[in-house]
N, CA and C atoms of all chains as a GROMACS GRO file, in nm:
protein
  591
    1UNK      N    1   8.221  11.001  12.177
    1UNK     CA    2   8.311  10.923  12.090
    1UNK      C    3   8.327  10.783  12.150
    2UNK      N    4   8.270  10.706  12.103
    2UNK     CA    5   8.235  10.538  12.158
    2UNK      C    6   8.388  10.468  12.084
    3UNK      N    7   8.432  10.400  12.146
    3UNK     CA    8   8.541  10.316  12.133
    3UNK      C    9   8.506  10.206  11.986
    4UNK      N   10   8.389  10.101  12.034
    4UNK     CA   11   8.398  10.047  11.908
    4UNK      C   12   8.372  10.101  11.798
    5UNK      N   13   8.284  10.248  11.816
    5UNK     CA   14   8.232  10.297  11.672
    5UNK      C   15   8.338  10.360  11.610
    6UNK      N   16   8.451  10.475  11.660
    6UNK     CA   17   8.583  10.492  11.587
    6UNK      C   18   8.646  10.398  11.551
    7UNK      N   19   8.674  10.272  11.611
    7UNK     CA   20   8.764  10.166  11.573
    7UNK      C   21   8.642  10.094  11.443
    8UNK      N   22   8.565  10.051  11.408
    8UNK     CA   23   8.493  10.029  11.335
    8UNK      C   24   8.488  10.121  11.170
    9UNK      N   25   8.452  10.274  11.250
    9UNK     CA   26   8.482  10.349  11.160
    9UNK      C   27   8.605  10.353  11.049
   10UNK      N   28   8.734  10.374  11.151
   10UNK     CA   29   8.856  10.369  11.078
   10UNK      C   30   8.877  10.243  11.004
   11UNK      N   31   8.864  10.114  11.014
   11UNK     CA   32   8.848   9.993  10.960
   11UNK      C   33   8.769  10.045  10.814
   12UNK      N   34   8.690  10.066  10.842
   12UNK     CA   35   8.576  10.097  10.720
   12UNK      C   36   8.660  10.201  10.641
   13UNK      N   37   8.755  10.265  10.701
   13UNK     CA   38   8.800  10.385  10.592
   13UNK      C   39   8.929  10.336  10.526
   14UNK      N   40   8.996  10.242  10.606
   14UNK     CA   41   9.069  10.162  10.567
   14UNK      C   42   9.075  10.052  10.439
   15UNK      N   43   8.962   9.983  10.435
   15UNK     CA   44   8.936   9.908  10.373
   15UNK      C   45   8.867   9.974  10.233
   16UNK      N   46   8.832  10.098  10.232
   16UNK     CA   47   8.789  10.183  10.130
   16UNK      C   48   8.915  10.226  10.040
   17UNK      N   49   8.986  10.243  10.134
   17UNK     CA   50   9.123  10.306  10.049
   17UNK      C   51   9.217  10.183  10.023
   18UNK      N   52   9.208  10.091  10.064
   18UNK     CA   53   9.231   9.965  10.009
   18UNK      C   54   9.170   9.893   9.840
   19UNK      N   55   9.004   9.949   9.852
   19UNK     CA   56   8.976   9.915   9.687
   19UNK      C   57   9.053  10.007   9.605
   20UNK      N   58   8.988  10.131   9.633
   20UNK     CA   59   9.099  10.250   9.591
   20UNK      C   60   9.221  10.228   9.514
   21UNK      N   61   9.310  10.186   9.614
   21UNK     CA   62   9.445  10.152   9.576
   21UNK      C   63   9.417  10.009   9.440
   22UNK      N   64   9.346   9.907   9.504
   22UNK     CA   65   9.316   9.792   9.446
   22UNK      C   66   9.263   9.838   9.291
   23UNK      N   67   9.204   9.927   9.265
   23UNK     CA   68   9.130  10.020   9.150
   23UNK      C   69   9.245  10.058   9.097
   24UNK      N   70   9.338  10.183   9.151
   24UNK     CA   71   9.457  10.224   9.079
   24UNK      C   72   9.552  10.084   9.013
   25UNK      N   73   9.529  10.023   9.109
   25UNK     CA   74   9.687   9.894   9.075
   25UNK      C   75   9.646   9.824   8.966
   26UNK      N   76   9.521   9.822   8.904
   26UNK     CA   77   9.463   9.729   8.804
   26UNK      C   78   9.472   9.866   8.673
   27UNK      N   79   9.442   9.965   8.722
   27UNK     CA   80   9.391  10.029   8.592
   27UNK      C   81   9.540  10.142   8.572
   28UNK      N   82   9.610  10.161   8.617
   28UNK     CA   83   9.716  10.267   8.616
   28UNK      C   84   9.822  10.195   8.587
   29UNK      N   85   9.926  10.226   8.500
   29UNK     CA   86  10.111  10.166   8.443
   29UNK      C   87  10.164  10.154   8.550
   30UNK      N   88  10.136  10.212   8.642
   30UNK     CA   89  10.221  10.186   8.839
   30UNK      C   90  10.208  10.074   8.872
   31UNK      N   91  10.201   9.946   8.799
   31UNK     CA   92  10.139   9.856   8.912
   31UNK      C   93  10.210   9.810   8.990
   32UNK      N   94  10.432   9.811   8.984
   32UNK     CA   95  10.475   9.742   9.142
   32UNK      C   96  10.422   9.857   9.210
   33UNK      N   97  10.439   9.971   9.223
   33UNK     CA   98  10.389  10.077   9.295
   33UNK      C   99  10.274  10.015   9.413
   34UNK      N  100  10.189  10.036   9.311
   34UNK     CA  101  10.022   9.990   9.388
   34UNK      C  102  10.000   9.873   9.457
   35UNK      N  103  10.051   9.780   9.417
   35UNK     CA  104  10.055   9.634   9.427
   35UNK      C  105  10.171   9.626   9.590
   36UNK      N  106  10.308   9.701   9.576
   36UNK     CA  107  10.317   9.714   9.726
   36UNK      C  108  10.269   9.819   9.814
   37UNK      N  109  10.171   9.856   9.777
   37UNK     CA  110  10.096   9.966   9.872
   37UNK      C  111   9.952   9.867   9.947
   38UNK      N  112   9.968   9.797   9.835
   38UNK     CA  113   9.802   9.683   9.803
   38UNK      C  114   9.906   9.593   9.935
   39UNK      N  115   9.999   9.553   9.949
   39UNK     CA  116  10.064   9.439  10.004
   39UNK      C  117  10.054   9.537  10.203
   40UNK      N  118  10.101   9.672  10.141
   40UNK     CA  119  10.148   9.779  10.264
   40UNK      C  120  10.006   9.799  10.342
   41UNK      N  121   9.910   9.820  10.309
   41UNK     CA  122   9.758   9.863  10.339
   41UNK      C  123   9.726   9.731  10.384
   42UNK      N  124   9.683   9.600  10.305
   42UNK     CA  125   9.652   9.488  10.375
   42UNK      C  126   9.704   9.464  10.496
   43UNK      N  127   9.879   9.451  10.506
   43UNK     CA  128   9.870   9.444  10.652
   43UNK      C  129   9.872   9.544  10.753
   44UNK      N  130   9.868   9.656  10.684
   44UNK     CA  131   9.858   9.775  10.785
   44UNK      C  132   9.655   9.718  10.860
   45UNK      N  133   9.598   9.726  10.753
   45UNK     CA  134   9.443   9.619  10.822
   45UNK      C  135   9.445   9.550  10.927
   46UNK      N  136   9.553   9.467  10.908
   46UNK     CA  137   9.580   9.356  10.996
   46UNK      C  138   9.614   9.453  11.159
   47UNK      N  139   9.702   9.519  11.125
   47UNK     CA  140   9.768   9.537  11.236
   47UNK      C  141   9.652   9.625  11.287
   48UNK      N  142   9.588   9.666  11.252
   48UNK     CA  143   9.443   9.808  11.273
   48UNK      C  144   9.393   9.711  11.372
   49UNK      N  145   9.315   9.634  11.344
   49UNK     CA  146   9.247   9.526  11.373
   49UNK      C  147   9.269   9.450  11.488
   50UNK      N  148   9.446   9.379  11.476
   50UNK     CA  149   9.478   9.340  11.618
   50UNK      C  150   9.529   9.432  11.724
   51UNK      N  151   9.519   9.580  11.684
   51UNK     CA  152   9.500   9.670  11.774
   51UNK      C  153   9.389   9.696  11.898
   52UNK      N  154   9.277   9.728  11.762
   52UNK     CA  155   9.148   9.701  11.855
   52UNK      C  156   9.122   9.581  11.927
   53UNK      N  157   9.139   9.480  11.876
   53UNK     CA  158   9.121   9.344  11.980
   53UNK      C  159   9.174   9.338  12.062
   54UNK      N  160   9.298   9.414  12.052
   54UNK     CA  161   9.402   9.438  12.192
   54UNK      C  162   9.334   9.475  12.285
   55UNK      N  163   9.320   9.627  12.270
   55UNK     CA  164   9.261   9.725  12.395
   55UNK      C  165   9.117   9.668  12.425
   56UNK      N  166   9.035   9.592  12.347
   56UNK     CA  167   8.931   9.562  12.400
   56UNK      C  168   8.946   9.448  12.503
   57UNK      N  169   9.069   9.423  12.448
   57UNK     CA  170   9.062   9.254  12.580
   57UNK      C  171   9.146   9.331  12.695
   58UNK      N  172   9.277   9.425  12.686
   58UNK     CA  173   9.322   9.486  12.787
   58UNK      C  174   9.196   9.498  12.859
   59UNK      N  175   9.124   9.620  12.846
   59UNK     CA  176   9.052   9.680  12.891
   59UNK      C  177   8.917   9.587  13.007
   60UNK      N  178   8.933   9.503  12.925
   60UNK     CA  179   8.818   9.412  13.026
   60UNK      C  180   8.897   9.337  13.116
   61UNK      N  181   8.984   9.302  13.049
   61UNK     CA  182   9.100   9.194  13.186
   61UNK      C  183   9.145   9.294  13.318
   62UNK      N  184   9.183   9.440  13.268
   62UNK     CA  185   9.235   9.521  13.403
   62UNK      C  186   9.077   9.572  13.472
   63UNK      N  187   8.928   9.557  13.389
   63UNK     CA  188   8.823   9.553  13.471
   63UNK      C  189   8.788   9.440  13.590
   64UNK      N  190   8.844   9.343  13.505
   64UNK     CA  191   8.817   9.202  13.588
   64UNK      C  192   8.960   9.183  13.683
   65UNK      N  193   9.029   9.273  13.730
   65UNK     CA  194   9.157   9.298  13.794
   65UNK      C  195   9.297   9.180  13.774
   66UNK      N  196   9.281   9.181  13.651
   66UNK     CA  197   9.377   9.089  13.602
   66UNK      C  198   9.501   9.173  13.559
   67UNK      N  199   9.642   9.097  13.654
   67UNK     CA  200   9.718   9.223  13.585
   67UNK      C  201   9.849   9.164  13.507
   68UNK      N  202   9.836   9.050  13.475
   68UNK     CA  203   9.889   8.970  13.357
   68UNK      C  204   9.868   8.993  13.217
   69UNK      N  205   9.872   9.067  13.132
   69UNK     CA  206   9.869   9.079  13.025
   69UNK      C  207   9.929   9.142  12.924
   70UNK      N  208   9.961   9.119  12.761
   70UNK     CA  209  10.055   9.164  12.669
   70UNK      C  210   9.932   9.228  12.590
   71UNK      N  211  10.024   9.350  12.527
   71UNK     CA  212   9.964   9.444  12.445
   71UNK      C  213   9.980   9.432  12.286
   72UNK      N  214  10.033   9.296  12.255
   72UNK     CA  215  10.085   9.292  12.093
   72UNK      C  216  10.152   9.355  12.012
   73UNK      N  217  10.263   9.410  12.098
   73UNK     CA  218  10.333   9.557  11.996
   73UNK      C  219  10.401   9.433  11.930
   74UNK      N  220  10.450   9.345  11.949
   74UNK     CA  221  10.562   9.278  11.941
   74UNK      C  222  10.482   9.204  11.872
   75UNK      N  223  10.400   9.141  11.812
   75UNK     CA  224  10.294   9.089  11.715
   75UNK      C  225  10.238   9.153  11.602
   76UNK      N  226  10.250   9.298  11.654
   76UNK     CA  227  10.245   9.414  11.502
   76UNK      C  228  10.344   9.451  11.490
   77UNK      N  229  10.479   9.453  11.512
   77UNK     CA  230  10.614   9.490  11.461
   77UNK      C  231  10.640   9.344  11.366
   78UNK      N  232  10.610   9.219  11.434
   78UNK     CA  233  10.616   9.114  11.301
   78UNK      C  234  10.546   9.061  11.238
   79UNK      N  235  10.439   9.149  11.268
   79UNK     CA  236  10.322   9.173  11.104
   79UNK      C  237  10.412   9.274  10.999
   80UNK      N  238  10.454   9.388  11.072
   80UNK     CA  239  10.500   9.457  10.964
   80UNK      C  240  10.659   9.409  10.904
   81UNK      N  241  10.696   9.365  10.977
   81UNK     CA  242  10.832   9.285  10.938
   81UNK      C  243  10.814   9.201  10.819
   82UNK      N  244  10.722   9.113  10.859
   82UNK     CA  245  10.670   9.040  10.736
   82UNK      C  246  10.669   9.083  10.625
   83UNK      N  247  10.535   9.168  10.615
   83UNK     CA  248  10.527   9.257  10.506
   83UNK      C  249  10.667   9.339  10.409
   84UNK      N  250  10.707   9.339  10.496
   84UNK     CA  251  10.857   9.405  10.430
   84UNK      C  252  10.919   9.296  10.397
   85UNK      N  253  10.961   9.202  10.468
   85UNK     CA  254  11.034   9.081  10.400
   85UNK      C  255  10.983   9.053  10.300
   86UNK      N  256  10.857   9.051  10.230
   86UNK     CA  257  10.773   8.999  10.177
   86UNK      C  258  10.789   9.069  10.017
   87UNK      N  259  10.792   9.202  10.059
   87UNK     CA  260  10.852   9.328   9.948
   87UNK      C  261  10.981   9.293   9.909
   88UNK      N  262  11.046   9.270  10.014
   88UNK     CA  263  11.155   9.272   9.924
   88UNK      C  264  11.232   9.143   9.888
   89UNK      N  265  11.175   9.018   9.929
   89UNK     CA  266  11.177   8.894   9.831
   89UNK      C  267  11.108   8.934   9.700
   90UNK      N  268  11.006   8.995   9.679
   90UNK     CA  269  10.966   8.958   9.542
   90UNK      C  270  10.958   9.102   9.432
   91UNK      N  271  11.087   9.173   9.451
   91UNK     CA  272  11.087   9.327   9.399
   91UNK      C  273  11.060   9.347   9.228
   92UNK      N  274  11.040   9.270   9.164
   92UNK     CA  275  10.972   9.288   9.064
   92UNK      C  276  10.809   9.269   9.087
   93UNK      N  277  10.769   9.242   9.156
   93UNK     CA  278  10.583   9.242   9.174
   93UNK      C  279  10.576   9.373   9.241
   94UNK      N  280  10.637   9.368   9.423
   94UNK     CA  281  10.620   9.503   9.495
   94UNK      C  282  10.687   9.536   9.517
   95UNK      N  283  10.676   9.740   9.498
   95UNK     CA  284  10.762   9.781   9.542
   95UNK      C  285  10.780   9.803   9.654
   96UNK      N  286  10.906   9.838   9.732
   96UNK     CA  287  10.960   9.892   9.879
   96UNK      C  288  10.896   9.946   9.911
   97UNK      N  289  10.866  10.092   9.850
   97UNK     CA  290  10.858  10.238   9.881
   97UNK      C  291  10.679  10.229   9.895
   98UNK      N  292  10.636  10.210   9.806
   98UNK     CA  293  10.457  10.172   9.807
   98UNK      C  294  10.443  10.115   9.952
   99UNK      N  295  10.541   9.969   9.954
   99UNK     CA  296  10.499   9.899  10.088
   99UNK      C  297  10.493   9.984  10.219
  100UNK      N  298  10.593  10.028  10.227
  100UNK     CA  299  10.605  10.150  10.360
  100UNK      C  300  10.527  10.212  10.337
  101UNK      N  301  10.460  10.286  10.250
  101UNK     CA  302  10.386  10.424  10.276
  101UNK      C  303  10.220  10.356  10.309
  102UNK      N  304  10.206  10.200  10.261
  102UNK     CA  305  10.094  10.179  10.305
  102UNK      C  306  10.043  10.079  10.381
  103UNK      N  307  10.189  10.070  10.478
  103UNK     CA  308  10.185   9.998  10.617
  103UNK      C  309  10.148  10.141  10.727
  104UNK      N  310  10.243  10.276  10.672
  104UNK     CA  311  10.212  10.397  10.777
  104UNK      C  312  10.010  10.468  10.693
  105UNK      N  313   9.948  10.386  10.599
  105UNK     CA  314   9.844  10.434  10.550
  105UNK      C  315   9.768  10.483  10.699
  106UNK      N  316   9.757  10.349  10.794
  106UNK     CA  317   9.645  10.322  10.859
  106UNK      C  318   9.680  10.410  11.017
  107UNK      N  319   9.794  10.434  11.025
  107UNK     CA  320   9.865  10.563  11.075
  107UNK      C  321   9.796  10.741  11.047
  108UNK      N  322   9.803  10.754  10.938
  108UNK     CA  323   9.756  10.859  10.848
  108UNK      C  324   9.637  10.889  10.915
  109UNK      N  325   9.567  10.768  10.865
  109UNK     CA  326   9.421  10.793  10.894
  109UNK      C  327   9.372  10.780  11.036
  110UNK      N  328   9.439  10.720  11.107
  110UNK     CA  329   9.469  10.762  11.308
  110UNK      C  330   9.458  10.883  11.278
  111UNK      N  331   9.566  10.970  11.280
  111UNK     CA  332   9.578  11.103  11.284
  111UNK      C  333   9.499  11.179  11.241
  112UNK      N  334   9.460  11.140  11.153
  112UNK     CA  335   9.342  11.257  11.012
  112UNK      C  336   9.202  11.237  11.080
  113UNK      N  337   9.152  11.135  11.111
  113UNK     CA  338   9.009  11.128  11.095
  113UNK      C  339   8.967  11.194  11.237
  114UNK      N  340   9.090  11.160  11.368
  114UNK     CA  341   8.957  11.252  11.497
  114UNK      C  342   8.973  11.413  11.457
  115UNK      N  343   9.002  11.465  11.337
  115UNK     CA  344   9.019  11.583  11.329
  115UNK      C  345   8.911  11.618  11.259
  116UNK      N  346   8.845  11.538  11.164
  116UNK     CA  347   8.699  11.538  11.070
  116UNK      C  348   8.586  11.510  11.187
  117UNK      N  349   8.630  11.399  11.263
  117UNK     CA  350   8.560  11.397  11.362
  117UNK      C  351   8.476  11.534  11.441
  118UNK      N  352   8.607  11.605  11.474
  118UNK     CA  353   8.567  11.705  11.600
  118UNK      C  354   8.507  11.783  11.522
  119UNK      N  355   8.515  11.828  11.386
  119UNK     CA  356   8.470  11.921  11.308
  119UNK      C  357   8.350  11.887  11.279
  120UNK      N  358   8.287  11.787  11.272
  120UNK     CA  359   8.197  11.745  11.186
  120UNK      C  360   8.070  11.762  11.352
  121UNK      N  361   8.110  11.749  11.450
  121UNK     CA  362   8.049  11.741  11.582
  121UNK      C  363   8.018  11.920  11.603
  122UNK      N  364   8.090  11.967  11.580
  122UNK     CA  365   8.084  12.129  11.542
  122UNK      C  366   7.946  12.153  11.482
  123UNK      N  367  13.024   9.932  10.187
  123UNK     CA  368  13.028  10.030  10.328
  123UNK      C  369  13.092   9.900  10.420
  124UNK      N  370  13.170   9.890  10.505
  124UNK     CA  371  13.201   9.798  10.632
  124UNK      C  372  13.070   9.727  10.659
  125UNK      N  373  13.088   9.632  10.629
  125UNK     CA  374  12.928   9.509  10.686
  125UNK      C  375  12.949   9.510  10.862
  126UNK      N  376  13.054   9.525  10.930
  126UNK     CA  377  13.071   9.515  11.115
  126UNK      C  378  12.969   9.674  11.123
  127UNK      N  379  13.027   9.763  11.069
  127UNK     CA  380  12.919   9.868  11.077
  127UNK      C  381  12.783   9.891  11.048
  128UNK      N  382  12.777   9.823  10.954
  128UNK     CA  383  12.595   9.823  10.926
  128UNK      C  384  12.537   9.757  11.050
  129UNK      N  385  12.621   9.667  11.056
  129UNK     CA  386  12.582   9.527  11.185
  129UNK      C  387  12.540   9.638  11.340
  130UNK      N  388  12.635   9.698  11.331
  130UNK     CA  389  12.584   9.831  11.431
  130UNK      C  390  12.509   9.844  11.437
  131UNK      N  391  12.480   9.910  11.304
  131UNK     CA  392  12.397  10.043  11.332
  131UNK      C  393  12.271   9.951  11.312
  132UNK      N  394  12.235   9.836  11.253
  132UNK     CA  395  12.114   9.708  11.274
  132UNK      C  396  12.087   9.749  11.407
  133UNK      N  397  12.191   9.688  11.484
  133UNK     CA  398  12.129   9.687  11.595
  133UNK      C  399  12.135   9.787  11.675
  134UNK      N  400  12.214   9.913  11.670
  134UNK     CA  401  12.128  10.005  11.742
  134UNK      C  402  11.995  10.061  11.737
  135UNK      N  403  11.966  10.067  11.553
  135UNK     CA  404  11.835  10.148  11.547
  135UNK      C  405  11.674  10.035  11.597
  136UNK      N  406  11.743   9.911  11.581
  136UNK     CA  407  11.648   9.810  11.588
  136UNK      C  408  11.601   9.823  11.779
  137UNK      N  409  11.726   9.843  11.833
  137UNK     CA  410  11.732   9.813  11.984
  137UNK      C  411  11.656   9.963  12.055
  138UNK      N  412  11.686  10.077  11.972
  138UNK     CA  413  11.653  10.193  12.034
  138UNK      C  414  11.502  10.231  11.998
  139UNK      N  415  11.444  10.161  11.836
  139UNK     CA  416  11.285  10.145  11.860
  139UNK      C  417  11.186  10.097  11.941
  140UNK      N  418  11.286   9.953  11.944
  140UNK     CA  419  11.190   9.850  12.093
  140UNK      C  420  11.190   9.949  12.217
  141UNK      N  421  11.301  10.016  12.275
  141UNK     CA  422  11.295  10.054  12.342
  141UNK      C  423  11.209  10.201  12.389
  142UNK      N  424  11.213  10.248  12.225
  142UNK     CA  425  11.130  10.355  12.260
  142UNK      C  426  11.002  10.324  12.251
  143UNK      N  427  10.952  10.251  12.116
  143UNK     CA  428  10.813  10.185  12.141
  143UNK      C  429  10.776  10.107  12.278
  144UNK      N  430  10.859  10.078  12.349
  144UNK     CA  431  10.826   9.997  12.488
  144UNK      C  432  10.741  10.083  12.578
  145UNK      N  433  10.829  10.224  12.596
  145UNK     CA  434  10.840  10.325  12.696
  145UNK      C  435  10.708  10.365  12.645
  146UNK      N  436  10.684  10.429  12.528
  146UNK     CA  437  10.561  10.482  12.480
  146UNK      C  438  10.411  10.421  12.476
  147UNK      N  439  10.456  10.276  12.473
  147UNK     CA  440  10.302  10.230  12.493
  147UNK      C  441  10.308  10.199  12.634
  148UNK      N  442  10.389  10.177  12.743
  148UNK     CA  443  10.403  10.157  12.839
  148UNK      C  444  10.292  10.301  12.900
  149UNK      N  445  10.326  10.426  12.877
  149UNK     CA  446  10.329  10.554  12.935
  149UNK      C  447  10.182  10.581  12.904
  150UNK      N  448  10.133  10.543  12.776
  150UNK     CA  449  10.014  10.544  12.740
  150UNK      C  450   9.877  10.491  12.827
  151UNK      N  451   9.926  10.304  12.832
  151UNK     CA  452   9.840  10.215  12.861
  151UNK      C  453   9.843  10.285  12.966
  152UNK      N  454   9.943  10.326  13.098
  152UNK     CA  455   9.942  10.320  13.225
  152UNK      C  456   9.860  10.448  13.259
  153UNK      N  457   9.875  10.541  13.219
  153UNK     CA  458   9.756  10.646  13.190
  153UNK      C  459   9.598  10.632  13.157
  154UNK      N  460   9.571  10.525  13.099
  154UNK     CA  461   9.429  10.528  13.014
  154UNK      C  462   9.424  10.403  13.159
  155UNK      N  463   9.496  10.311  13.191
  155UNK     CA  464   9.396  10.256  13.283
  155UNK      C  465   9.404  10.331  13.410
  156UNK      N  466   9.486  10.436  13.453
  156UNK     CA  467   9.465  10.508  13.614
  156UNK      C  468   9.330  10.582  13.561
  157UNK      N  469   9.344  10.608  13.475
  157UNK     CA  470   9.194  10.712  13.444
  157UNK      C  471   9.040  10.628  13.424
  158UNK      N  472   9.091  10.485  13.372
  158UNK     CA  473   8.975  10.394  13.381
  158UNK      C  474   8.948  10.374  13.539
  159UNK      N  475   9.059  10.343  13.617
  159UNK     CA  476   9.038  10.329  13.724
  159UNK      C  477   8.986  10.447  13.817
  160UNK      N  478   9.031  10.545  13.754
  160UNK     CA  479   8.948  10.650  13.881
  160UNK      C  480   8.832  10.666  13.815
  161UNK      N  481   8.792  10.716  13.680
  161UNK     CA  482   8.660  10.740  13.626
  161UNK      C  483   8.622  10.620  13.553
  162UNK      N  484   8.561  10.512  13.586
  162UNK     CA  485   8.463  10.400  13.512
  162UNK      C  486   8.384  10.456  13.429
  163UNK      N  487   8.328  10.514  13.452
  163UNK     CA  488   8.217  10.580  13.394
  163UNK      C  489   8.273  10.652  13.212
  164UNK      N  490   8.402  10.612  13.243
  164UNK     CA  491   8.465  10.770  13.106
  164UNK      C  492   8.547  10.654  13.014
  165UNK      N  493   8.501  10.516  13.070
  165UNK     CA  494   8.549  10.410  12.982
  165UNK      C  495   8.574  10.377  12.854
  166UNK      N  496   8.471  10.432  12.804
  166UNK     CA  497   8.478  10.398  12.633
  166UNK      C  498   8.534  10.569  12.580
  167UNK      N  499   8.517  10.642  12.622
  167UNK     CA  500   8.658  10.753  12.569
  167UNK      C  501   8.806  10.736  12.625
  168UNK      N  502   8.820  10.680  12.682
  168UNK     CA  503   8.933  10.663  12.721
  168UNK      C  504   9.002  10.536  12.636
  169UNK      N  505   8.907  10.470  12.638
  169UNK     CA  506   8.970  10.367  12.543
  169UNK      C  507   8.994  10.426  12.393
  170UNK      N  508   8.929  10.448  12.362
  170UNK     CA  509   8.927  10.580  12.173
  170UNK      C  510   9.067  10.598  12.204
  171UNK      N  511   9.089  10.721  12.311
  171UNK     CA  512   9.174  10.830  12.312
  171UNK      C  513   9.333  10.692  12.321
  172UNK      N  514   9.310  10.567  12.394
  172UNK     CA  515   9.406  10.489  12.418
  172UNK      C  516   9.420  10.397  12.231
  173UNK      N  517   9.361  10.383  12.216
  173UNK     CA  518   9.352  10.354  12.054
  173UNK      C  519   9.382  10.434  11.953
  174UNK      N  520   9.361  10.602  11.948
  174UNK     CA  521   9.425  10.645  11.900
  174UNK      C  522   9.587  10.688  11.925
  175UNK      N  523   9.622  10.662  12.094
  175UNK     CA  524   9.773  10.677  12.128
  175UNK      C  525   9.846  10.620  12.075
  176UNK      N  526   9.850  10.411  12.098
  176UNK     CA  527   9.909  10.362  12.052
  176UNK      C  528   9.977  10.346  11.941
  177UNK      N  529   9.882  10.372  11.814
  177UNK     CA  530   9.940  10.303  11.658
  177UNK      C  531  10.028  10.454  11.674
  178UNK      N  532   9.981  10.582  11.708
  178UNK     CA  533  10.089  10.671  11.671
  178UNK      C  534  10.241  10.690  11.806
  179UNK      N  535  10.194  10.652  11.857
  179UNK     CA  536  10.369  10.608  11.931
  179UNK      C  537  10.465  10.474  11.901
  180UNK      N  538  10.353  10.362  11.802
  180UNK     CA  539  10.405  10.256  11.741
  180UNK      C  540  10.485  10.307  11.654
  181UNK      N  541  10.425  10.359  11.573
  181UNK     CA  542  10.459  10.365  11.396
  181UNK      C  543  10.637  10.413  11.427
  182UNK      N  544  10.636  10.481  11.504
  182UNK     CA  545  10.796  10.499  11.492
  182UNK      C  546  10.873  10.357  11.507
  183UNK      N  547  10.848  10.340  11.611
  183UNK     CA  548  10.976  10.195  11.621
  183UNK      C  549  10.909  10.122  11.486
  184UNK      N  550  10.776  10.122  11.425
  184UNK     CA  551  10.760  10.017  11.346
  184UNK      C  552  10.866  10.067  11.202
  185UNK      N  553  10.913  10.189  11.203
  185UNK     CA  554  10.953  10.280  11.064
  185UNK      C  555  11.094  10.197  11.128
  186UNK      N  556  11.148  10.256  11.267
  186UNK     CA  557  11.309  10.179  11.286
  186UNK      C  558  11.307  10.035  11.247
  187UNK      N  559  11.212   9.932  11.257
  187UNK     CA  560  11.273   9.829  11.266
  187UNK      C  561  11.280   9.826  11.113
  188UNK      N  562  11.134   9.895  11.043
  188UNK     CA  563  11.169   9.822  10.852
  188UNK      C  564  11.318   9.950  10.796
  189UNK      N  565  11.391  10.037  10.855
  189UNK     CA  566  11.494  10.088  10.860
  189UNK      C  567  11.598   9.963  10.876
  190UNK      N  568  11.575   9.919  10.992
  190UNK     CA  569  11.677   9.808  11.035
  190UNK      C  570  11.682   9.708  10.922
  191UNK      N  571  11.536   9.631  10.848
  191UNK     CA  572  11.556   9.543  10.765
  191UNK      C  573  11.600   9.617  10.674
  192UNK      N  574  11.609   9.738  10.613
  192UNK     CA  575  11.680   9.783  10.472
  192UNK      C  576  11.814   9.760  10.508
  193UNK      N  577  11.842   9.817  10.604
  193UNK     CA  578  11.988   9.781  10.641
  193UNK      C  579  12.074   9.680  10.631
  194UNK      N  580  11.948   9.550  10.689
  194UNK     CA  581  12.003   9.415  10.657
  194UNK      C  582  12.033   9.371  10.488
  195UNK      N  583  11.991   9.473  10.443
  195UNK     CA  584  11.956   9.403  10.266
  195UNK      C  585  12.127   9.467  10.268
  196UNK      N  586  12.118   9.545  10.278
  196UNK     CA  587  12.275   9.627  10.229
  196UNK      C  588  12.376   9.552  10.249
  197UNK      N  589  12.393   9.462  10.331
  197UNK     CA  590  12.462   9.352  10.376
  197UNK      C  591  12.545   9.267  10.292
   0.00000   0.00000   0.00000
């Protein structure tokens, strides 16, 4: 299990369930629904993303014995802050409830996929 | 509801995520690098296994703080 290829992977599954959603929000009567899930998932991306860039730069700086460095929690708590402010300035476009469930999307799929993983290695 | 109370409870649930998200990625990182450091070699699983730790010991404080901003709306 190679580091960039799961982090790559999940990106890719991410961004799938992102058209997905992007598909439902155009063609289904839900659209604040979708549209803050569409808002919740985009930056849940974001935060996916400056995850991996995280640990890849951790990881080489404590190789190169550097022991100065921040982990960005505090850079993805106001990514997702955003996002929520963002919901709920404009509550006739997105909804709340969409937004949360698809800021924790990219969460989900943390959890779900090393489990397809191990099975699929089976 | 009392706005001095919401004001509370803002900032307790806001203060007790940071703090638990602190502890948790703290406990994590410090683990995945003693293990980088004793096994080099086990580098790129360890990093996975440290990539998959994080976002799920995040997501909680990240659920308290957008808790905390609903709170603020109630205001």
């Amino acid at each position: 299990m190679e580091f960039g290829a799961t982090a790559k992977r999940m990106i890719l599954y991410t961004v799938a369930l992102l058209a997905l959603i992007a598909i439902l929000a155009f063609t289904t009567p839900y659209n604040t629904f979708f549209y803050g899930m569409l808002l919740g998932t985009a930056f849940s991306l974001l935060n996916l993303y400056m995850t991996y860039a995280q640990v890849k730069r951790v990881t080489s700086e404590s190789k190169a014995l550097r022991t100065k460095f921040a982990f960005g929690t505090v850079s993805r708590i106001a990514v997702s802050v955003i996002c929520i402010v963002i919901a709920v300035s404009f509550p006739h476009i997105f909804n709340l409830a969409g937004a949360i469930i698809g800021l924790m999307l990219t969460y989900a799929i943390i959890m779900i996929e090393p489990i397809f993983h191990i099975k699929r290695l089976q | 509801m009392d706005v001095g109370l919401i004001a509370i409870g803002i900032g307790i649930v806001a203060g007790f995520a940071a703090l638990a998200g602190a502890l948790g990625v703290a406990i994590v990182v410090k683990g995945t690098l003693e293990g980088i450091t004793r096994q080099p070699e086990l580098r790129g699983q360890l990093q996975t296994v440290m990539f998959i730790g994080i976002p799920l010991v995040e997501a909680l404080p990240i659920i308290g703080v957008v808790v905390s901003f609903l709170l603020l709306g109630q205001m």
